[in-house]
N, C-alpha and C positions, 0 to 999 in steps of 0.2 A: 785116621781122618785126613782130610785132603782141603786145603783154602786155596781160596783164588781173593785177591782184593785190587787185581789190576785189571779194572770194571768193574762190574755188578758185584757184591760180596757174597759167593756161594762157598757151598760146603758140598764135601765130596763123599759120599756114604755109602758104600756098597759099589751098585755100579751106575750111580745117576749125580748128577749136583741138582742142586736144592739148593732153593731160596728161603730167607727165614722168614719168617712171621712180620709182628709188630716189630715196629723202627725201634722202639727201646731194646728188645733183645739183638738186631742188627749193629746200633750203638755198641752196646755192650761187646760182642764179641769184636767189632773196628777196634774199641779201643785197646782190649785184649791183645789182637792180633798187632796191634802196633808197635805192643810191647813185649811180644813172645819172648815166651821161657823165661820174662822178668814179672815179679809182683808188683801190681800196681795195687797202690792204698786203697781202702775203702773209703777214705774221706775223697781221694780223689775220682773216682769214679762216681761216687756221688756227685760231683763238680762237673763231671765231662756230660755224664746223664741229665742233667738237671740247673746246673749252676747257682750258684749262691742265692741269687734273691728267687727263685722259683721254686727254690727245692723242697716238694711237701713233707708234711711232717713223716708221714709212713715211710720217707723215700727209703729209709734205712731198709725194712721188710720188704718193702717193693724190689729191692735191690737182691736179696736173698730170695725172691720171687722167681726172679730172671734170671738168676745162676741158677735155680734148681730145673727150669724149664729150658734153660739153656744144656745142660747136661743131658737132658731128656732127648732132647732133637741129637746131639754127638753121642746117643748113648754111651754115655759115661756117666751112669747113676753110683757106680765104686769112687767118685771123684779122683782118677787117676790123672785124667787129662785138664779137667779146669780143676786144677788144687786149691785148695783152703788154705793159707798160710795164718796160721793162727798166732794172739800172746794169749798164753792159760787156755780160757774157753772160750775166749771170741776172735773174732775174725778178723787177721788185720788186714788183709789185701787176697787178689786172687792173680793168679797166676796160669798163665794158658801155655800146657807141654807142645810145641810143636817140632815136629822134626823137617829141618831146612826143605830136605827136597821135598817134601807134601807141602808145601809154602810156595807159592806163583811169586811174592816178592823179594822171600829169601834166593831163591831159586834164580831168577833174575840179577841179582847182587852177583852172585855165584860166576851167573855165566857172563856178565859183564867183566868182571874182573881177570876170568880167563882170558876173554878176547883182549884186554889192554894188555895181560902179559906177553898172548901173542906177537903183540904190535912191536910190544919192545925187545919180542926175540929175532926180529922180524919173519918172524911167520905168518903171513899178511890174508893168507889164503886160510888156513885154520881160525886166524881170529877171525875171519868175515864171515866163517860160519858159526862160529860158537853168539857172537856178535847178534846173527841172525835170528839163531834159535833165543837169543832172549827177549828180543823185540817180539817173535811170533808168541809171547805168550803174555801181551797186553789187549784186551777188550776194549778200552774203552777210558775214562776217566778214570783214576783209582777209587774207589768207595763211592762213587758216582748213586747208589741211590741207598745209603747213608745221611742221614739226618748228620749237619755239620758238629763237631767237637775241640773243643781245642789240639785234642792228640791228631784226630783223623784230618784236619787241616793242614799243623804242620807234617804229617808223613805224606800227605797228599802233594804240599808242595814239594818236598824231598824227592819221591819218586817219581813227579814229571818232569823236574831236573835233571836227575838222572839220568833217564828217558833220553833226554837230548842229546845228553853227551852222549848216551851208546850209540844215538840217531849217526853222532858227528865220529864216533870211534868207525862205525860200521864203512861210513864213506869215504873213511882215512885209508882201509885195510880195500875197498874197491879201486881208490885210485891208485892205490902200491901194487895192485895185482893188473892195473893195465883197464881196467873198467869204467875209462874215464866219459866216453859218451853214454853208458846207458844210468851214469845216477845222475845227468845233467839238469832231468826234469826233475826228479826229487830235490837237488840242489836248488831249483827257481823257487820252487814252492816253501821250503823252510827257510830260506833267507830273504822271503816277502815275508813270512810270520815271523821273524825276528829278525827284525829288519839291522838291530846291533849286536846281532853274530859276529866278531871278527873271525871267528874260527870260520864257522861257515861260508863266509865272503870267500875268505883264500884257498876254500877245499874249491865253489864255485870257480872260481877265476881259474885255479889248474887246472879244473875240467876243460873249462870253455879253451885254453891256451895249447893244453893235451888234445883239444876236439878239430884245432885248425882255425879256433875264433880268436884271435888274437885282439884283435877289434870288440869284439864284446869286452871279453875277459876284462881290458884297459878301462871299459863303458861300464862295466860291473863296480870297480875298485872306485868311478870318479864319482858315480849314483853314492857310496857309500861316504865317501868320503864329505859329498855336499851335505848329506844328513846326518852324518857327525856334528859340524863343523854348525847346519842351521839350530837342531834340535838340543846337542850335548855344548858344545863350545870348546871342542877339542879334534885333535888329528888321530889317523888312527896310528896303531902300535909300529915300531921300527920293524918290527918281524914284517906285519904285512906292506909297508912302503917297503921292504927290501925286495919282497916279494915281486910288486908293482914294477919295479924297477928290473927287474930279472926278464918278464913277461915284454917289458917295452924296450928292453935289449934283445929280446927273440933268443933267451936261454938257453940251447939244446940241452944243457944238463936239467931241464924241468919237465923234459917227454920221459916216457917210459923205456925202460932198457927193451932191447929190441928183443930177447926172447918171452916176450911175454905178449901175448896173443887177442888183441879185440875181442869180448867178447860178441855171440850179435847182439844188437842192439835195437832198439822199436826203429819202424821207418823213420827219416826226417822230418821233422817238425820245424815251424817256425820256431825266432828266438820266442817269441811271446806266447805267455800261456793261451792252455788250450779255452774254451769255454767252460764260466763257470758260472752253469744258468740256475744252480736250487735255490730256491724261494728260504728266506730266512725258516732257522726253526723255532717254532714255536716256545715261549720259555715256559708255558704250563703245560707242558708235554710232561707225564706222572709216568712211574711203571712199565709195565711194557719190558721187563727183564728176559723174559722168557726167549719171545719173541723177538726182541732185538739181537739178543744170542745167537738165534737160527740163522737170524741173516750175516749175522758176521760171521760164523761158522762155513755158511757157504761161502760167500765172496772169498774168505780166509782159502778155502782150503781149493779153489780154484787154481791159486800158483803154488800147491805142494803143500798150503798151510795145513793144521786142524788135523796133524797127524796126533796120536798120544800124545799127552802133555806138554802141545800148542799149542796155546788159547788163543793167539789173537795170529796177527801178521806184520810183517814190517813194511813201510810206503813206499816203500824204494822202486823205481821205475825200471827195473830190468825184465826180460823177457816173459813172457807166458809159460809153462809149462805144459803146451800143448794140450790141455781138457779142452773139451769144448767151451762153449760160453757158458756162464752159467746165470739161470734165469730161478727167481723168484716170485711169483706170483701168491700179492694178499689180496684174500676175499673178505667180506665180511657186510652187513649190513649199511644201509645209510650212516653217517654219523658217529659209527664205531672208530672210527681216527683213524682209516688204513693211512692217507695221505701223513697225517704227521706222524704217524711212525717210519715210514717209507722215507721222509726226509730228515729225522733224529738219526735215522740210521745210515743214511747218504753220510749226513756232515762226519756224523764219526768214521767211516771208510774215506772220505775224500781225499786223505794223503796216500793212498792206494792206488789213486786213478789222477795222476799227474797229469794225464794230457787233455783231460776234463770229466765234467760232469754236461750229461744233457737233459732236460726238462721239460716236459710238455702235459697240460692240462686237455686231455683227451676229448674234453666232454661228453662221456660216455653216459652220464645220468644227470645232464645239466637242465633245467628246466629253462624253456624258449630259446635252445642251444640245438644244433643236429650237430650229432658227434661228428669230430673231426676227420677230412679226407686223409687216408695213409700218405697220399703224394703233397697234399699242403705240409703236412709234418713234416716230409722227406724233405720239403724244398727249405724249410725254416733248419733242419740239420744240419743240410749239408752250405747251407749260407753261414750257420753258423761255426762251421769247418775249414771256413777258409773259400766254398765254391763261390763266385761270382754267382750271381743273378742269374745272367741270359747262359749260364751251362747247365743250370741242373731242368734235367728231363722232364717232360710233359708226362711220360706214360710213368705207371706207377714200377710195376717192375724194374724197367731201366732204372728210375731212379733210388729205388731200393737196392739193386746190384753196387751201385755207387757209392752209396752209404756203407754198405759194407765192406766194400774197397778202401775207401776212408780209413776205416774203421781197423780193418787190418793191420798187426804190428804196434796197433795204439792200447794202452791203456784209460780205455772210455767208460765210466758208469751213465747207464741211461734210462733214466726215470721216464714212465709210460702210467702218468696217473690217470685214473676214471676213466677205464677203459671200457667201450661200451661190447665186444666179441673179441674171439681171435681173431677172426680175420681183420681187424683192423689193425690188432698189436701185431701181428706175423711179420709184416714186410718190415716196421720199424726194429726189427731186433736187428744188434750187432751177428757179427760170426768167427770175429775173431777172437783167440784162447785168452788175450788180455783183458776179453771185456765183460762187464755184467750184464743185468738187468734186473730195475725191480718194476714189477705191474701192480696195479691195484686194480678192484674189481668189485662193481656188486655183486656177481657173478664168480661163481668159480669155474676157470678157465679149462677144463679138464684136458681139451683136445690141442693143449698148446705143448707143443713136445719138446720134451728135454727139460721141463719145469717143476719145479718140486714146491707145493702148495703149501700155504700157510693160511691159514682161519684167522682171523681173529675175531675175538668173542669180548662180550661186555667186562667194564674192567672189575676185578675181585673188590672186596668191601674194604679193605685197608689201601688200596690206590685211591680208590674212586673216593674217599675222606680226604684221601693224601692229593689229590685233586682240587676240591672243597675248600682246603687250606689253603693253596699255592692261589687262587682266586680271591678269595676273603678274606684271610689273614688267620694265621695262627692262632693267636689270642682269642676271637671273636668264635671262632670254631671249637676252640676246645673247653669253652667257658659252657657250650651247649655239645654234649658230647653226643645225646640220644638223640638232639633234634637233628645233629649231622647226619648220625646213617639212618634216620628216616626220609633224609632228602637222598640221600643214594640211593636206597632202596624205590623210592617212589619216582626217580627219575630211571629206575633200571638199571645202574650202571654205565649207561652210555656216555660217551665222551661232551656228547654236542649238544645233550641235554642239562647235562651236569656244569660245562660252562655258560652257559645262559643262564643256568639259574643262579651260579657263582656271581655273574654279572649284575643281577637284578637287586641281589646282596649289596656286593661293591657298591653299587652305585646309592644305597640308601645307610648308610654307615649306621643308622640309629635305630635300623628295624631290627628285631630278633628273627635269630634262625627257626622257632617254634613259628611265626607270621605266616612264612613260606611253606611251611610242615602243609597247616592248615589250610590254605590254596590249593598245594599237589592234593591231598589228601577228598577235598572236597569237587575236584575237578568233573565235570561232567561227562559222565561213562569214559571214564581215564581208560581202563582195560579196553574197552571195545576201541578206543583209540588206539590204543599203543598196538593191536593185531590188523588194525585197519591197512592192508598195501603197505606202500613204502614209506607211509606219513609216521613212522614210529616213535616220532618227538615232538607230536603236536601239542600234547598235555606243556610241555614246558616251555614251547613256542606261545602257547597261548596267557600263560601266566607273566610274562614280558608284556606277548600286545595287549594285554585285556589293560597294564596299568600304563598304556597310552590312551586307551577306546575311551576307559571310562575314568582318568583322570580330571583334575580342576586344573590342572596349568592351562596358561594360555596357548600355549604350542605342543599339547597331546594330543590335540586334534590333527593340528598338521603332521605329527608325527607318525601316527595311526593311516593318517589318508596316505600319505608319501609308502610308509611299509607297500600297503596294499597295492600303489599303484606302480610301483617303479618293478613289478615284478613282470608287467606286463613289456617294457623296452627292453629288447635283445641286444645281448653283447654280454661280455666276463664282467664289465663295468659301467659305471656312471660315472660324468664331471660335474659338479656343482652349475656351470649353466647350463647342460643341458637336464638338466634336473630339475632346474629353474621352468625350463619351458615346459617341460614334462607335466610341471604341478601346475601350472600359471600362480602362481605366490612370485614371490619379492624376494630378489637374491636372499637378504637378512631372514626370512621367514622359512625358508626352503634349505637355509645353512643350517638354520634352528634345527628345524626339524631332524634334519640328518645327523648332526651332533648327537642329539638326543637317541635314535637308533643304535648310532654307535657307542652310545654307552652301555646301553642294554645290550652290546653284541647281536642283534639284530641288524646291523651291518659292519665291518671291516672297514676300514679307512688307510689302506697303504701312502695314502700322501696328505696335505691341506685339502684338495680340493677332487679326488676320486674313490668313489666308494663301490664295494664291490657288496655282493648280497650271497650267502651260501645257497649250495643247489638244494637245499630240504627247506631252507627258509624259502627259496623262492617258491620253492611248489606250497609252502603256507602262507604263503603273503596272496601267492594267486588265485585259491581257496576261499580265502577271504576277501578280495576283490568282486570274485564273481558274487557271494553272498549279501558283498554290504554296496556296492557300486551299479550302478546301471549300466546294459552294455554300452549307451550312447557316452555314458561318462569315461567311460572307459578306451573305445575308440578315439575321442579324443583327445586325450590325454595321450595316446600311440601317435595319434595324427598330429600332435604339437611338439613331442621327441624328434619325430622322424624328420618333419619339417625343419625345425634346429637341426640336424644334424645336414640338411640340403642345402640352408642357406648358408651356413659357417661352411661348408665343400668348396661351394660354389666362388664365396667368397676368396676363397681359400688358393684353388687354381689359380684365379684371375690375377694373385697377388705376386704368386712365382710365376707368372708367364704374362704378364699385362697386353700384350702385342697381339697374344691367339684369338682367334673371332671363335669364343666358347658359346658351344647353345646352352644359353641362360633359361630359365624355367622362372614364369614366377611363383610363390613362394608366399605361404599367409601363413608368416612365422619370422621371429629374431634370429639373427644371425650371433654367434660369439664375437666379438671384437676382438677384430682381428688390424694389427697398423702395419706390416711388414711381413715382407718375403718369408723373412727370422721365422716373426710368429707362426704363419703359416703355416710352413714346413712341419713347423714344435707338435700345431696342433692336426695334424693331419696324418704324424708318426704316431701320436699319444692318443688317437683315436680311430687308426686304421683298424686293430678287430672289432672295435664297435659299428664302423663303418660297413666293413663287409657283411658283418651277421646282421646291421638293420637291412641289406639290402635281399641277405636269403632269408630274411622275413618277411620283408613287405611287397615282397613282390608274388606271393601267392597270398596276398586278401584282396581283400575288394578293391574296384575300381582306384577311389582316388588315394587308397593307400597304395599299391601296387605303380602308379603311375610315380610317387615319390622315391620307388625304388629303384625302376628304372633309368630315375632321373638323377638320379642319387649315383648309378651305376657309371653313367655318360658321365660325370662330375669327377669321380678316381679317376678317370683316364690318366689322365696328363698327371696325374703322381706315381699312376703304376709303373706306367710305360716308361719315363726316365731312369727308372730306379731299379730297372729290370726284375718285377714282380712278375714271371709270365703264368704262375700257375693264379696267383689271386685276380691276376686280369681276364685271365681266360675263365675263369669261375663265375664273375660276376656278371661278364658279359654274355656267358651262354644261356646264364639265370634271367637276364635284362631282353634277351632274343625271345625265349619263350615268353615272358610275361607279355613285351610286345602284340607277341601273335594271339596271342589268349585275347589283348586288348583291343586288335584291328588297328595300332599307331603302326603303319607303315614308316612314317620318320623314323621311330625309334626304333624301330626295326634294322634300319638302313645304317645306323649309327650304330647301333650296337653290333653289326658284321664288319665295320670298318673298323672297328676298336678290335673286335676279336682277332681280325688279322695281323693287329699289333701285337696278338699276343702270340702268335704261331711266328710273327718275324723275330722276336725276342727268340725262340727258340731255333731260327734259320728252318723253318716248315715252310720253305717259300713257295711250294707246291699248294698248301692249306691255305697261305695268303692269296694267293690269286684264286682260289675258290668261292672264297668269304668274300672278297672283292669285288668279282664278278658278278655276284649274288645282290650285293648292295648294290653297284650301279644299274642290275636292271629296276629295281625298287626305284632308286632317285631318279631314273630315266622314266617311268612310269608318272610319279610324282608332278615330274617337272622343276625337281629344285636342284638347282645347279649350281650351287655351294657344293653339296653335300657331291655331287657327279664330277663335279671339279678335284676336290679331294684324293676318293677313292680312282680318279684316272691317276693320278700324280703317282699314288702309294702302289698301283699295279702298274703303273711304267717300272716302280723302282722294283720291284721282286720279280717282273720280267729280267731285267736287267742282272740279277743277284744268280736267276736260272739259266744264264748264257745266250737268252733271247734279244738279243740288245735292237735287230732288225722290227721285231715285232715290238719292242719297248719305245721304239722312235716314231713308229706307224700312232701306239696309243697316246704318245706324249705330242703330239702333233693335232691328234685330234682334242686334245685337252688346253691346249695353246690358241686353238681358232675358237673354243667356246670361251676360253677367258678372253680373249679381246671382243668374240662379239658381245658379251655381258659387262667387257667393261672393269671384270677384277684383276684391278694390278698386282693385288697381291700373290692370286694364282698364277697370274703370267711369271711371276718373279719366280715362284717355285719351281712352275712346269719347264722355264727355261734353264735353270738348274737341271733339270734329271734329265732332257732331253743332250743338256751337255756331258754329262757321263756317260749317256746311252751309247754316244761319239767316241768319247774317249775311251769306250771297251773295245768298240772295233777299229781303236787303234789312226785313228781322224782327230789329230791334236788341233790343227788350226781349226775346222769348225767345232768342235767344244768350247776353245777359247771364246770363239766369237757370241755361242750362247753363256757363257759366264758374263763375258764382258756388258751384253743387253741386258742378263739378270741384274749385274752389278748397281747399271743406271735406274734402273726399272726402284730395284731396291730403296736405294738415295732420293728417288723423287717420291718416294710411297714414305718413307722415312721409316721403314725397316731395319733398324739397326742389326737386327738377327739374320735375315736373309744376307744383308751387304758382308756380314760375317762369314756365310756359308760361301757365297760366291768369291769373294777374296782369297778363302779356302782353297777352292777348285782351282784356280785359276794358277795359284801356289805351285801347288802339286802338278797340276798339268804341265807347267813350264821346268817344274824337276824333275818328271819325264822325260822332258827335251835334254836334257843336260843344261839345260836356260839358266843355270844359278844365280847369278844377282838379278833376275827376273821374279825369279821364285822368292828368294830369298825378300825384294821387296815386299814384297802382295801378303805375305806370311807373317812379316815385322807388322802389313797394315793391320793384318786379321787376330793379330792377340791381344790390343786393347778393349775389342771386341766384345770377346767373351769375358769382361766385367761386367758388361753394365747387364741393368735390369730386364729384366725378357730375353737371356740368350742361355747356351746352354755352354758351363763352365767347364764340363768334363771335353769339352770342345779345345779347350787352351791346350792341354794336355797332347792330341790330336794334331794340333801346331807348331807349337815343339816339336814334334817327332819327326814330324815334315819339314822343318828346319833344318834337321842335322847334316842331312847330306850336304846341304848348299856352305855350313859353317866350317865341316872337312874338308871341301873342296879348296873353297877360299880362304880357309885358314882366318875365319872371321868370328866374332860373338854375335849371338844375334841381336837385334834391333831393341826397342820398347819395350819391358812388360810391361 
């Protein structure tokens, strides 16, 4: 027979491992196993199984129960291998024969201590492998889903001990062999999770000092040294100050001897880790052995792991092994938990994928969700990769090529949850041999190549109790053993049923588990429910709402109506005011209620004040809306979300840009209080997806919901546009175009081509901008409104200008100049004389640019535009540091930086100032002026 206990605790039988049964015989053989090839007492494994004040009276029989059933499963019914050590005729202890190399921990021990001897023969290259090979034969936690014991704690803590040191021997024997850049990133990542490593700091530091970072490395030792010093109240060791002190003398005795050869290493990365986007894991995540095995099997065996007698792998950041990617796709019903196994299983590989983890919520079965664009994912990837904003690609292709450029040479894991086809997950896959993927799916993906499928199926009857427990409590579960697995069997095993009804427990501490027996049991046509579509957990949804419907508290009612109605407002989430408006209740009334939801698990609560709804509850919450609500109540209740969500926008803009003449909509609805730029911003990040999916909601209903979306759409502008969103900009306003037209608002129309040209200039499409442009001005020229005509001439002077037309750009900024003076907008003259001065300075005409800055200038000062007076101080900089003009330039540039402080101006401008500075500072050998 064959053990493994670094992970799951299988047993190896023939030619398959196997899992045991009941926790008591798992117990049992942990404690065995921890003490191989020694006797342990029977008094004390009565103690490890049971402990002093619980231990029933049979425990003695019970115990010779499970040794005899336990022998059954190792067939060893001759007790050769679990021995009887007897006095006379009774038993004193039991003893487990194991031989070291069929032992993953003996075995382990083995080859750890090989590699140290290597170290100390210096054989650095032999130890890194042997070193290797012990590492690749960890899963997981040791006894990880063992019921705790006093033996299997302490050898739990022993062997992740352990574990480290081989982590810290293995990167001793890399950097003796010259492999000092590729354990760099495994080096960040364990010396953030133990942050008082000194071993590890100084393996870090020699990498970084070996890599050319001499500067980190020093940055590395003082980060340590400050959290010594704040946390412990001590310095660190003379080894590592000698060290310190080697590195800040620039060593040469601390590089590598020169015949010893780089190996390659992943592309460069920044110092800073990669992205680490996985949503915490769940702590009542049960079971799932099997299944978690497969996945770490595959990821493992992607760089060479999961050969024979490899159980796991080691995190170390060195190259790929040229496989391809490897891709994992779970299927499985609503509710079956593919999402929290897919991230139980993430957090345990993520010291695998140093250069990050990526995450995205697909919305592939999200109810009043459309599944996600491949190119909105792409563009949130590869932003969170390091690409700026206005670089990553419009078209999805191109930007999928990108990503997997990225991607190349990294060691990337990327989660592709609730995926609604392939073709959506296709273009988001990696392609380079360091990276994985895992997909979830209602659907099994069959046509997605290169993937190797996993099911998952409802959990067995001793999870699904073991489940039951981790929710309710130990004690309270096993005082009713029968009424347990008739709540698992009555909820079918499912994950999402089984914690709701765990909740509805929790939350009444003095009901009996026989109470709830009799609910499920009684529930109305339960079976024809559970085969109903995809609603396959209604019975145990219903058993939560029904003791809101038909409770006496005073706030079941509002708890019950809130369920029902917050299913109908679009977005991943809800904030407590706009929930507020949603119900028309009273902050206090409406916190109520949602408190209470969230106790029942009926809703998630990731903060104080945002709460999220699952996608099976939402389609039961919606269900029951349409049954117990009127439409008209129900529209309004949409129409007083959506509204909150327009005036807090609206609000919102006006606060970071006060100076823009924003087209204001009114609004018969509360705003969030909002007192500052701060706020603003906070709340306009912390509600930008809610924001967008209200608007590709409402902008296909009816008239005056539709018109809120529209108006909603024109309201993102000026947050997208700065911050260079060009795929979310272009989305909402292609969305805001058509509803327009549907509607017959020419305005809106006309605004939302001017907007969408900002989103093709964000990507330099300055071909598609003056298409969109031209399109709007004939609209506003039509109209008659000459704001909106004023504008769109301004923005297609300047993308004439961007397309080397500067003669044609002077012609339209000309004619946009005599319509702002005969209407009388200074504000537009102040702009239009701005672009009309670059249109100059392209073709290489310094003094009349000047001259239109210098009238922008005045123009500015008397409108009291402190943002324009900024932009042309700007121009006039630069133009005169074209001339070689330096203390010209160099004035106008000192005026133009206090500038971009104040309120209404745009900051990433200082930046911009600076830059324009420098030459005038080298020249005249000067510092520049005021920040």
């Amino acid at each position: 027979m064959r053990y493994r206990v670094l992970g799951a605790l299988e047993v190896r039988g023939g030619d398959r491992w196997i899992s045991l049964g009941p926790a008591k015989w798992r117990m049992l053989l942990a404690v065995l196993l921890c003490h191989a090839n020694r006797t342990v007492p029977t008094e004390r494994l009565l103690d490890e199984l049971w402990g002093e004040e619980d231990r029933p009276r049979s425990a003695g029989k019970l115990l010779q129960t499970y040794v005899s059933r336990l022998r059954q499963t190792l067939g060893d019914e001759s007790g050769e291998v679990l021995i009887t050590d007897k006095q006379g005729y009774k038993a004193h202890g039991y003893r487990l024969a194991v031989d070291d190399a069929d032992f993953d921990a003996h075995r382990f021990e083995q080859l750890v201590e090989e590699g140290r001897r290597g170290l100390d023969r210096d054989g650095p290259e032999a130890a890194a492998e042997r070193l290797r090979e012990a590492l690749r034969l960890w899963r997981g936690t040791p006894f990880q889903d063992v019921p705790p014991s006093p033996s299997v704690q302490a050898e739990t803590a022993r062997l992740t001990e352990l574990r480290l040191r081989a982590v810290d021997a293995r990167v001793e024997a890399d950097l003796r062999c010259g492999r000092h850049a590729s354990v760099l990133g495994e080096l960040e990542t364990l010396t953030a999770e133990h942050p008082f490593r000194e071993d590890l700091r100084g393996r870090q530091m020699l990498a970084l000092y070996r890599s050319g970072r001499q500067a980190d490395a020093l940055a590395a030792y003082r980060a340590l040294r400050r959290s010594l010093a704040e946390e412990l109240g001590v310095e660190p060791t003379p080894a590592l100050q000698r060290l310190h002190q080697r590195i800040l003398a620039g060593d040469e005795a601390l590089m590598p001897p020169e015949h010893r050869e780089e190996r390659p290493a992943p592309a460069p990365r920044a110092a800073s880790r990669g992205p680490r986007q996985l949503p915490p894991a769940s702590p009542a995540f049960t079971g799932r052995h099997g299944e978690v095995a497969v996945i770490r099997t595959l990821l493992e065996e992607q760089d060479g792991y999961g050969a024979e007698g490899a159980d796991g792998a080691d995190g170390g950041a060195g190259g790929a092994s040229g496989r391809p990617v490897v891709i994992a796709a779970i299927d499985g019903t609503g509710g079956v938990g593919k999402s929290s196994l897919v991230i139980h299983a993430a957090h345990q590989l993520a010291d695998r994928f140093p250069d990050g983890q990526l995450y995205v919520d697909l919305h592939g079965a999200t109810a009043g969700l459309t599944a996600l664009d491949p190119g909105e994912v792409l563009g949130r990837f590869l932003r969170a990769l390091g690409v700026d904003g206005s670089q990553v690609p419009g078209d999805t292709d191109e930007a999928s090529a990108q990503f997997r450029s990225l991607a190349a040479g990294r060691r990337l894991l990327v989660i592709l949850d609730n995926a609604a086809s392939v073709e959506q997950v296709r273009p988001l896959l990696p392609a380079g041999p360091g990276c994985s993927a895992l997909v979830t799916s209602r659907e099994m993906l069959t046509t997605l190549e290169g993937a190797t499928h996993l099911h998952l199926d409802v959990l067995p009857r001793d999870q699904a109790v073991a489940l039951l427990e981790r929710i309710v409590g130990t004690e309270r579960v096993r005082a009713e053993p029968e009424e347990a697995e008739a709540i698992t069997r009555l909820c079918g095993g499912l994950p999402l049923a089984l914690r709701i009804a765990g909740a509805r427990l929790a939350a009444r501490p003095g009901r009996s588990l026989r109470s709830l027996v009799t609910k499920l049991t009684d529930a109305r046509g339960r079976l024809d429910e559970l085969s109903f579509g995809d609603l396959a957990v209604r019975t145990s949804f219903q058993v939560s709402y029904d003791g809101f419907r038909e409770g006496r508290r005073s706030d079941d009612q509002d708890a019950a109506r809130a369920f029902r109605l917050l299913s109908a407002l679009p977005g991943p989430d809800v904030s407590l005011p706009v929930a507020t408006a949603l119900l028309g209740l009273t902050p206090g009334r409406t916190e109520s209620a949602l408190e209470r939801l969230v106790d029942a698990q009926l809703l998630e609560s990731p903060d104080s004040i945002r709460y999220h709804m699952h996608d099976l509850l939402r389609l039961f919450a919606s269900e029951r809306a349409e049954q117990e609500d009127s439409e008209a109540e129900r529209s309004a209740a949409v129409t007083r979300g959506l509204s909150c969500y327009l005036a807090t926008a609206q609000q919102a803009v006006t606060l970071l840009d006060p100076l823009r003449p924003w087209p204001r909509h009114p609004v018969d609805g509360a705003a969030v209080p909002l007192s500052d730029g701060a706020e603003a911003e906070a709340w306009l990040k912390a509600e930008l997806r809610n924001l967008l999916a209200a608007v590709a909601y409402a902008v296909d209903g009816p008239e005056p919901v539709a018109r809120l979306g529209v108006w909603l759409a024109q309201s993102l502008q000026w947050f997208l546009y700065p911050r260079a969103h060009a795929q979310d900009l272009q989305t909402v306003n292609e969305l805001a175009i058509n509803a327009a037209r549907r509607l017959g608002d020419l305005e809106s129309e006309a605004w939302g081509l001017d907007h969408l040209a900002g989103a093709h200039w964000l990507r330099r499409a300055y071909g598609e901008v003056r298409a969109c442009l031209e399109d709007a001005l004939e609209i506003w020229r039509e109209l008659g409104h000459h704001e909106g005509e004023l504008r769109s001439l301004c923005n297609l002077a300047d993308a004439l200008c961007e397309l080397g037309l500067h003669e044609e750009a002077i012609e339209v900024q000309q004619g946009q100049l005599a319509l702002a003076r005969k209407t009388g907008d200074l504000a537009a003259e102040v702009i239009g004389l701005g672009n009309l001065g670059r249109a100059h300075r392209g073709l290489g005409r310094p003094e009349e640019a000047l001259t239109c800055f210098k009238e922008s200038l005045e123009g500015a000062r008397r409108a009291g535009n402190i943002h324009h007076e900024g932009f042309a101080l700007y121009e006039m900089g630069i133009t005169y540091m074209e001339q070689g003009r330096f203390p010209e330039g160099r004035t106008h540039l000192d005026q133009a930086l206090p500038v971009w402080k104040q309120p209404g101006t745009y900051e990433s401008w200082r930046g911009h100032t600076w830059s324009g500075l420098f030459p005038a500072c080298m020249t005249l050998d000067i510092g520049p002026g005021p920040r």
